[in-house]
C-alpha positions as CSV (number, residue, x, y, z in Angstrom):
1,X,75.5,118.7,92.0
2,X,72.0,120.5,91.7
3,X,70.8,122.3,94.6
4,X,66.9,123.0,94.5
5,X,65.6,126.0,96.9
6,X,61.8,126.0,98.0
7,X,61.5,129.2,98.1
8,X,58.0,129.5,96.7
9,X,56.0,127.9,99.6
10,X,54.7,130.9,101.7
11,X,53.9,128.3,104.8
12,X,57.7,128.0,105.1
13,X,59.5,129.5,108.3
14,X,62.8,128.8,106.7
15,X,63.5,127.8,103.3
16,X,64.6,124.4,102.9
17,X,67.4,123.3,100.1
18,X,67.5,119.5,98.9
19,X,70.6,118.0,97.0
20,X,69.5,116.0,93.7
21,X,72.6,114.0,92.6
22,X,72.1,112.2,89.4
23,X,71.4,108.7,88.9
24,X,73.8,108.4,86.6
25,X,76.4,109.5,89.3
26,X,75.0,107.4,92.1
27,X,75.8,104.6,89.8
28,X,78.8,105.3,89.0
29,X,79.7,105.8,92.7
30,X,78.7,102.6,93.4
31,X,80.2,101.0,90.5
32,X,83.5,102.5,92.2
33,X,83.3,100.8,95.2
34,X,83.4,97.3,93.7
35,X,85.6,97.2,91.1
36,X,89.7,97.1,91.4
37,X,91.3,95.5,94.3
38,X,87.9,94.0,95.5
39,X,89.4,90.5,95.4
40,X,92.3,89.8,97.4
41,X,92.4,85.8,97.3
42,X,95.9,85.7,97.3
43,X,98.2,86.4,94.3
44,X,101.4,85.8,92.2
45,X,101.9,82.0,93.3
46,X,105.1,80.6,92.3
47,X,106.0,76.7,93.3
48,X,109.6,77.0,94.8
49,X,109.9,73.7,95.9
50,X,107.6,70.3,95.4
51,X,105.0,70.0,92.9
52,X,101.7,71.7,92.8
53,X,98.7,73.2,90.8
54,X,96.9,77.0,91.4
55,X,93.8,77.5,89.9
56,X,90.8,80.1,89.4
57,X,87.5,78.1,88.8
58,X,85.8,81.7,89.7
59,X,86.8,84.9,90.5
60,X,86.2,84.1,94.3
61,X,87.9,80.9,94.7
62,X,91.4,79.6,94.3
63,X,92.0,76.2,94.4
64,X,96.1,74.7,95.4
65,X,96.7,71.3,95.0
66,X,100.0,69.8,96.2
67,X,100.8,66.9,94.9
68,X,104.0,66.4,97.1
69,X,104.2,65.9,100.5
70,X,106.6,69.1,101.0
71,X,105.7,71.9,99.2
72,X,107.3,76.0,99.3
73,X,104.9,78.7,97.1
74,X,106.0,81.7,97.2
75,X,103.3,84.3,97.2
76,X,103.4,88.4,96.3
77,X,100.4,88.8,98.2
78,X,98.7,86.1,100.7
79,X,95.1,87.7,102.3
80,X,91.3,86.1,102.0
81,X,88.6,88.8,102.2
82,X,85.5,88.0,103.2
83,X,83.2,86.4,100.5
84,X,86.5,84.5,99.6
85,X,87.3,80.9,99.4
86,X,91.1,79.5,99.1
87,X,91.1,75.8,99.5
88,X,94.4,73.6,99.6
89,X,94.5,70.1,99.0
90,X,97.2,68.2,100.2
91,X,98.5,64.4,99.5
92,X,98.4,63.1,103.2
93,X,97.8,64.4,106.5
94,X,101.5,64.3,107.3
95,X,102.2,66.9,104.3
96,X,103.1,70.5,104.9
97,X,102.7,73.5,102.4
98,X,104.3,76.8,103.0
């Protein structure tokens, strides 16, 4: 970090300091903030029971299709963050997916 004091204005009562952070930095600040764990469709599916298919069609989205009418996925992690779409499809209205 750079600190700048105006010193060299006579008009000043009190000398004022500003903080110039690189651009560079800033960047890479905010670079941080939306990288990693960002995403947290949930994760590690694994059909236990029934039949059915997990997909990624973007990085936002996940898409689970049963295609029984009782299906058990075990999940390591099961959240939707905002921005986040997780869409099941199931055969009838009388199936159940857990």
């Amino acid at each position: 970090m750079v600190m700048y004091s105006d010193s060299k204005k006579k008009n000043n009562a009190v000398n004022s300091q500003v903080c110039v952070i690189p651009r560079k930095a800033i960047a890479v600040a905010i670079a941080a903030c939306f990288s990693g764990t960002a995403i947290a469709n949930p994760t590690g599916g694994a059909v236990a029971h029934g039949s059915a298919q997990i997909t990624n069609p973007a990085a936002n989205i996940l898409n689970i299709n049963t295609h029984t009418a009782k299906t058990i996925i075990n999940w390591n992690s099961f959240s939707i963050g905002a921005g986040e779409l997780t869409r099941i499809t199931q055969p009838t209205a009388l199936s159940a997916a857990c």
